[in-house]
SEDRENKOL-661788 format. One record per residue (C-alpha): chain; x, y, z; residue in one letter; residue number from 1. Coordinates in nm, 3 decimals. Last residue first. Example, Ala and Ser with C-alpha at 12.3 -4.5 7.8 and 13.67 -1.06 7.14 Angstrom:
<nodes>
{unit:A	X:1.367	Y:-0.106	Z:0.714	code:S	pos:2};
{unit:A	X:1.230	Y:-0.450	Z:0.780	code:A	pos:1};
</nodes>
This chain:
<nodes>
{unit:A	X:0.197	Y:-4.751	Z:-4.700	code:X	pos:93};
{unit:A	X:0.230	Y:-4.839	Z:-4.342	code:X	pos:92};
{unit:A	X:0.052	Y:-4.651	Z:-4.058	code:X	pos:91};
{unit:A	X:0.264	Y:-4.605	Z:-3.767	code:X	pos:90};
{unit:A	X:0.167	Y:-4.223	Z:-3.736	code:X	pos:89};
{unit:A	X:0.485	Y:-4.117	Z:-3.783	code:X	pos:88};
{unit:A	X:0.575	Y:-4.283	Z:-4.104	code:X	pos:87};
{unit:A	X:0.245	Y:-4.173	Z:-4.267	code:X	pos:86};
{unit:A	X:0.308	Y:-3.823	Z:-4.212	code:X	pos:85};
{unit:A	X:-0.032	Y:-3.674	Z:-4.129	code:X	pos:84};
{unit:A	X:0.045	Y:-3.661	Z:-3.736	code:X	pos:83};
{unit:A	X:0.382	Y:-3.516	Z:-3.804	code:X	pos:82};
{unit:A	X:0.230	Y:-3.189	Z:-3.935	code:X	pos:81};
{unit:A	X:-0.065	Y:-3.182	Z:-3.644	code:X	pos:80};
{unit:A	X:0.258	Y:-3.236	Z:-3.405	code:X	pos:79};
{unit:A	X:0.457	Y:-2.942	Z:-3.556	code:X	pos:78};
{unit:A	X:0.143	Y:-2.690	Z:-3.563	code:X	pos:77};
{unit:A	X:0.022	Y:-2.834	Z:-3.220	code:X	pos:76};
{unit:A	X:0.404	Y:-2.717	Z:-3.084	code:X	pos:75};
{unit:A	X:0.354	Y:-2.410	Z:-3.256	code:X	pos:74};
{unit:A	X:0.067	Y:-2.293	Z:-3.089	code:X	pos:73};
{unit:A	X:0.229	Y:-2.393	Z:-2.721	code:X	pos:72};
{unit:A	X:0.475	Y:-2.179	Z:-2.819	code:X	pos:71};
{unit:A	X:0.260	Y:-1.881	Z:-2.937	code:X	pos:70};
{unit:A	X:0.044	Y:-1.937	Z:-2.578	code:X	pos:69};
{unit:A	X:0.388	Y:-1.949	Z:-2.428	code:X	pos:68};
{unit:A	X:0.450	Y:-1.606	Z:-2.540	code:X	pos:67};
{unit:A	X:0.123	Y:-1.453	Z:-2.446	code:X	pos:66};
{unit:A	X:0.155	Y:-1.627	Z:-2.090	code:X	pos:65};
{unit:A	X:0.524	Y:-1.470	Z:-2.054	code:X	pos:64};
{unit:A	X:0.391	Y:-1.129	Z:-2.163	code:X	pos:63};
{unit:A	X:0.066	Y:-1.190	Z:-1.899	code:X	pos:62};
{unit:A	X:0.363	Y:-1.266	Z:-1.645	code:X	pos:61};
{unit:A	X:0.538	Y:-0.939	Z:-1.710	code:X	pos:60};
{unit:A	X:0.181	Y:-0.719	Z:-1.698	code:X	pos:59};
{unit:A	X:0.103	Y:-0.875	Z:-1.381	code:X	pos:58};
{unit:A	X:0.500	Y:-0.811	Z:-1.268	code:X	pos:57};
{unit:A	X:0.429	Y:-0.439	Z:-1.379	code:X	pos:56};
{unit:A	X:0.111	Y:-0.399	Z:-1.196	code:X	pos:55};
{unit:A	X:0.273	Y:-0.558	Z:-0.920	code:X	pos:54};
{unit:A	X:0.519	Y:-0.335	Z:-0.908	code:X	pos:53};
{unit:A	X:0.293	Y:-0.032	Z:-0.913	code:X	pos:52};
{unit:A	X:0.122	Y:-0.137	Z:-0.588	code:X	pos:51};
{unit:A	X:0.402	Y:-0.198	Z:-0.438	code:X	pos:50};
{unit:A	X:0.490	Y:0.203	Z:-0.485	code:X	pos:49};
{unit:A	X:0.149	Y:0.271	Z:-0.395	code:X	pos:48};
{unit:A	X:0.163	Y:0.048	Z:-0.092	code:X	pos:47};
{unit:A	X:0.515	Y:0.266	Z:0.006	code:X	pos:46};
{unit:A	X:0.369	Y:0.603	Z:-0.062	code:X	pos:45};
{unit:A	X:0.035	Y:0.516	Z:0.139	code:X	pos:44};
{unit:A	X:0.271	Y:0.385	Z:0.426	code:X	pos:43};
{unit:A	X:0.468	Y:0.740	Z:0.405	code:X	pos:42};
{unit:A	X:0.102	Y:0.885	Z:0.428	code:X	pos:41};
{unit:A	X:0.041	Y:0.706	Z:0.693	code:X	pos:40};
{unit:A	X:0.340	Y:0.771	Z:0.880	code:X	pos:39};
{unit:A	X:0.294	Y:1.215	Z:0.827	code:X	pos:38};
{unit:A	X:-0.079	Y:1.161	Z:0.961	code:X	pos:37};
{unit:A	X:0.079	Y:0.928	Z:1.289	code:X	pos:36};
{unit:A	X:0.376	Y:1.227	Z:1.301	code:X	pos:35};
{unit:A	X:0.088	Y:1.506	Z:1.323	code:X	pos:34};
{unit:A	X:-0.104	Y:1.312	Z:1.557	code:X	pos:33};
{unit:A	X:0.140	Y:1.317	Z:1.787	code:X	pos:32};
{unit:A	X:0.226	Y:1.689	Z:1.725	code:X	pos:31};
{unit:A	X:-0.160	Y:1.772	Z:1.769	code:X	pos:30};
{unit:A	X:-0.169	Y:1.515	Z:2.065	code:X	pos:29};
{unit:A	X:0.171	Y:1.747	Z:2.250	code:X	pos:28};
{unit:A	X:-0.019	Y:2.080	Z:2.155	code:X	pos:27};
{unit:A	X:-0.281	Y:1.939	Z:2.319	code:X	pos:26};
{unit:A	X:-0.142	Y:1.896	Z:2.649	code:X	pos:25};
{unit:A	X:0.051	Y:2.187	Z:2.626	code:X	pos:24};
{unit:A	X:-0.309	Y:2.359	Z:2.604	code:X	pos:23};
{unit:A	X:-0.413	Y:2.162	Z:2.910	code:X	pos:22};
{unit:A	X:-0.106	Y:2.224	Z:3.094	code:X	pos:21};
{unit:A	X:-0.179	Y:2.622	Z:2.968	code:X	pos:20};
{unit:A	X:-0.534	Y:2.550	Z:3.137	code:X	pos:19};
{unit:A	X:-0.442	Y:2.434	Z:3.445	code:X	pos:18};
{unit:A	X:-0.234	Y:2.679	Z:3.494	code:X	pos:17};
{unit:A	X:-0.508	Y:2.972	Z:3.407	code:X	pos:16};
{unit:A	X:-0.746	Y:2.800	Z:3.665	code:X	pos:15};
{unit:A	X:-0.461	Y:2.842	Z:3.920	code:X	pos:14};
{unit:A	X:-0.368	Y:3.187	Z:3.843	code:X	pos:13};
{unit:A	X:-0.781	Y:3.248	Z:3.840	code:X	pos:12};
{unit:A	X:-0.858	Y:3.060	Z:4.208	code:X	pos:11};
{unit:A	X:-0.534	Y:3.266	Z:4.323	code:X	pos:10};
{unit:A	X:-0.724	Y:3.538	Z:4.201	code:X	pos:9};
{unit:A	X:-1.056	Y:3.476	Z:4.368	code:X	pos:8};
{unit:A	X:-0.871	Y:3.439	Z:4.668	code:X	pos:7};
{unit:A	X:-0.710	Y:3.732	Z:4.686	code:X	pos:6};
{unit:A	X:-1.033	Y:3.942	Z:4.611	code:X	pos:5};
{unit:A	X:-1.172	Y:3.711	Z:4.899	code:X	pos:4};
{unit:A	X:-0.881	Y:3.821	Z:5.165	code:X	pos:3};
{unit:A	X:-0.942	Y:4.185	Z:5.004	code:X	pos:2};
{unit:A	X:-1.281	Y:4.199	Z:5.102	code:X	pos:1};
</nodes>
């Protein structure tokens, strides 16, 4: 009886082993996963921070589009001016 009472708790040290290497074991994923989470969200900061300057080169380029819009306005404004001088247009008077 005691031979089997010994056996049963050698079965229970070893069962209890196996399940602190388990628990280590998942300790060690948690703390994995825990640095993968804590990359992602340093990723996140990084696209969001790209993110942002594109919005402000989109917002550059549509202030370089709006400006040569106005040039390109008063470049028709000077030719539609020379067009009805008589001298420019190669008509003679």
């Amino acid at each position: 009886m005691n031979e089997s009472l010994n056996s049963v708790n050698e079965s229970f040290i070893l069962v209890n082993e196996s399940l602190n290497s388990v628990n280590e074991s998942l300790i060690l994923v948690n703390e994995s996963l825990n640095s993968v989470n804590e990359s992602f969200i340093l990723v996140n900061e990084s696209l969001n921070s790209v993110n942002e300057s594109l919005i402000l080169v989109n917002k550059s380029l549509n202030s370089v589009n709006e400006s040569l819009i106005l040039v390109n306005e008063s470049f028709n404004s000077i030719n539609e001016k020379y067009l009805t001088i008589p001298e420019c247009t190669g008509v003679s008077v």
